[in-house]
C-alpha positions as CSV (number, residue, x, y, z in Angstrom):
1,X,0.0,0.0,0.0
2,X,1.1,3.3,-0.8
3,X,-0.1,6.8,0.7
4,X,0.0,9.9,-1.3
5,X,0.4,13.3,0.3
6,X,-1.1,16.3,-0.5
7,X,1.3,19.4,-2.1
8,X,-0.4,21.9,-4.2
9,X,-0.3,24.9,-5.8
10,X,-1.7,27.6,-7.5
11,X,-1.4,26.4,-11.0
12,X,-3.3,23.3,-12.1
13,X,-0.4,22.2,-14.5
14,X,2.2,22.4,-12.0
15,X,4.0,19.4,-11.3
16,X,3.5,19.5,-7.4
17,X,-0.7,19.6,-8.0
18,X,-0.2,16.0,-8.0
19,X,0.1,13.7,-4.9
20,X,3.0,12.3,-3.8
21,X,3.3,9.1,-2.9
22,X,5.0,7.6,0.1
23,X,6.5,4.4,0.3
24,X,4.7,2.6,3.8
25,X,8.1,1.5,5.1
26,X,9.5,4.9,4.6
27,X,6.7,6.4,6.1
28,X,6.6,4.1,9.3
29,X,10.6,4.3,9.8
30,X,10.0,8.5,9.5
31,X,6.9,8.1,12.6
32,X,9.2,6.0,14.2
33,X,12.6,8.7,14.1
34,X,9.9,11.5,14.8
35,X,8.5,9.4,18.3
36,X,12.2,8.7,19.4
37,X,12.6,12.2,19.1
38,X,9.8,13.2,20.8
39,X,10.5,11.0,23.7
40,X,14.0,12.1,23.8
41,X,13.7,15.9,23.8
42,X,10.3,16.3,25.6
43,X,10.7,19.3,27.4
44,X,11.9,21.3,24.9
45,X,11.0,19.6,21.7
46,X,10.7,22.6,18.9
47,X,8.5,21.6,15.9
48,X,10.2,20.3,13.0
49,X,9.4,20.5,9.6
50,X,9.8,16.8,9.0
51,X,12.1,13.8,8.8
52,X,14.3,12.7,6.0
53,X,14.7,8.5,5.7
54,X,17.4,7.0,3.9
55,X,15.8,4.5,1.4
56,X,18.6,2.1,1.1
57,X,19.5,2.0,4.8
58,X,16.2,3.3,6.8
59,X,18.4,5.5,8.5
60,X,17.1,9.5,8.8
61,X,17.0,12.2,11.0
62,X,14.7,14.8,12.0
63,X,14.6,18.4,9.7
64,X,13.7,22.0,11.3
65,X,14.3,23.1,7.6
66,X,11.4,24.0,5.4
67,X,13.3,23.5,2.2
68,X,15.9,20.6,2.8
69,X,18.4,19.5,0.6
70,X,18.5,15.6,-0.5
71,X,20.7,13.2,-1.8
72,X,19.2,11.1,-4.5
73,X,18.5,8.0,-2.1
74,X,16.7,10.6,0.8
75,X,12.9,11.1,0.9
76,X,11.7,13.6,3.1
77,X,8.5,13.0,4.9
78,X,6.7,16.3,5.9
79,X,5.6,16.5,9.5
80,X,1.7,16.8,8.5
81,X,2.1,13.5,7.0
82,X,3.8,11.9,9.7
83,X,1.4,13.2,11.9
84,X,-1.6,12.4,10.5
85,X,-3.9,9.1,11.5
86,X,-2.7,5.7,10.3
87,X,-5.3,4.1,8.0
């Protein structure tokens, strides 16, 4: 199963109207970075903008950046998505 996000602009041609879709493993391995993190800095978590994951290793690491800068094997997974209800 795969989940598709929800990007979109202005312009109905643009290449971000369209969802993006999110591999499940990538997207459980990003909830799972974002909870360690959570746990770990409780008291004084600050919001990130989402967590990058790694697809050949499942390694990532949690981004305060709104516009990050990938290698070609990085997905980044926005915090809306990794927040929002499992189905």
């Amino acid at each position: 199963m795969v989940y598709a996000g929800s990007r979109r602009t202005e312009d109905p041609s643009h290449p971000l109207n369209y969802p993006v879709l999110i591999d499940p493993t990538i997207l459980k391995v990003a909830r799972q970075i974002y909870r360690d993190y959570c746990e770990t800095h409780a008291s004084n978590a600050k919001r990130p903008s989402g967590v990058v994951v790694n697809q050949l290793t499942y390694q990532g690491k949690v981004l305060f950046s709104t516009q990050p800068i990938l290698l070609p094997q990085e997905r980044f997974i926005p915090i809306a998505q990794i927040e929002a209800e499992n189905p």
